[in-house]
C-alpha positions as CSV (number, residue, x, y, z in Angstrom):
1,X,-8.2,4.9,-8.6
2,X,-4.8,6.7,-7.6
3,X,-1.8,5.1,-8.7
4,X,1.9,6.0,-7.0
5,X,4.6,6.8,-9.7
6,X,8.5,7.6,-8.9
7,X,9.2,11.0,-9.0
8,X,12.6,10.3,-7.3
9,X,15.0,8.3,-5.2
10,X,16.4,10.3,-2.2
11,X,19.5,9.1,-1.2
12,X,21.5,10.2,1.7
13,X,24.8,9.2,1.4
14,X,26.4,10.0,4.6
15,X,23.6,8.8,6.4
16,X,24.0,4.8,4.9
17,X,26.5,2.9,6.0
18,X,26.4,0.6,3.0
19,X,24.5,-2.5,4.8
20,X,22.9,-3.5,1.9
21,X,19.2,-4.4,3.5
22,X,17.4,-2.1,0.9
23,X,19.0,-4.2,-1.9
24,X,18.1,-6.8,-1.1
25,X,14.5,-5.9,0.2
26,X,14.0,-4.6,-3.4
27,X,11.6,-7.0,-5.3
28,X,12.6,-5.2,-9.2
29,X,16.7,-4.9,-8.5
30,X,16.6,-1.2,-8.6
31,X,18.9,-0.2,-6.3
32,X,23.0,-1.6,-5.5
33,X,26.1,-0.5,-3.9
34,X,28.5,1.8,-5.6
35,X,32.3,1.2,-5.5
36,X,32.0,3.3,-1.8
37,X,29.6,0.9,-0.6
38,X,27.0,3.2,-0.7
39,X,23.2,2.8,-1.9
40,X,22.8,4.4,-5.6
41,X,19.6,3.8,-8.0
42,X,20.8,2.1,-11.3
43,X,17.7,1.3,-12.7
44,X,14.8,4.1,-11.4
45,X,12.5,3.3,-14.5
46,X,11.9,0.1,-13.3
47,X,10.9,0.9,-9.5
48,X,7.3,-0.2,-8.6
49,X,7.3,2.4,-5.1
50,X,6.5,-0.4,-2.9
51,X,8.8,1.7,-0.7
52,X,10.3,-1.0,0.6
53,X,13.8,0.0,0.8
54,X,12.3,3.0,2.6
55,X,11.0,1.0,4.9
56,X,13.8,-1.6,6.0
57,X,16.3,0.8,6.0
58,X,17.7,0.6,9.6
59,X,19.3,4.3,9.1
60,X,16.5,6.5,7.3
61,X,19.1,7.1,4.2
62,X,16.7,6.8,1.4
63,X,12.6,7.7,0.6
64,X,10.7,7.1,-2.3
65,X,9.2,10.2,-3.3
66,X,6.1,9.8,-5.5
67,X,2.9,11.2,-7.3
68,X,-0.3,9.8,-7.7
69,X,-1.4,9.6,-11.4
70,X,-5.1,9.4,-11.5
71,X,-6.2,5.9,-13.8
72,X,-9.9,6.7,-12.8
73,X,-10.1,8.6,-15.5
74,X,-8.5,7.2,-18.1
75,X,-11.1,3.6,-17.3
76,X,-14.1,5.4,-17.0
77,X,-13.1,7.3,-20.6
78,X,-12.7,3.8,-21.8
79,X,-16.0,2.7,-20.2
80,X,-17.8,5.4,-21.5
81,X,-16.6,4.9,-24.9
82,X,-17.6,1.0,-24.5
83,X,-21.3,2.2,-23.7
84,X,-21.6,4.0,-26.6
85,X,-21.3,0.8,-28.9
């Protein structure tokens, strides 16, 4: 099964006006306002790509950009290994 993993946050800045919905939309506290009250990443590693942010954002400022990282093979590695016992 396909799994989403952040490749990056795309921010633009002159397109948010600092509202703050996609902070607090964000279930992991990745994302806060900078001293311009504008949306900046502080803690990528720890973003789950719900895409939430992305998606509550009233002015299209920011996207989740992500790959897919394929688990199906690493379990059915594991399984196989597993049958050989």
């Amino acid at each position: 099964m396909a799994r989403l993993k952040l490749k990056e946050h795309v921010i633009n800045r002159d397109w948010c006006k600092g509202c703050g919905i996609c902070v607090h939309f964000c279930p992991k506290k990745v994302l806060e306002l900078d001293s311009q009250e504008k949306v900046i990443a502080v803690r990528p590693e720890d973003c789950i790509c719900c895409k939430l942010c992305e998606l509550r954002c009233p002015d299209l400022a920011i996207e989740v950009v992500t790959i897919q990282t394929n688990q199906e093979a690493q379990t059915d590695q594991t399984t196989r290994m597993s049958e050989d016992d």
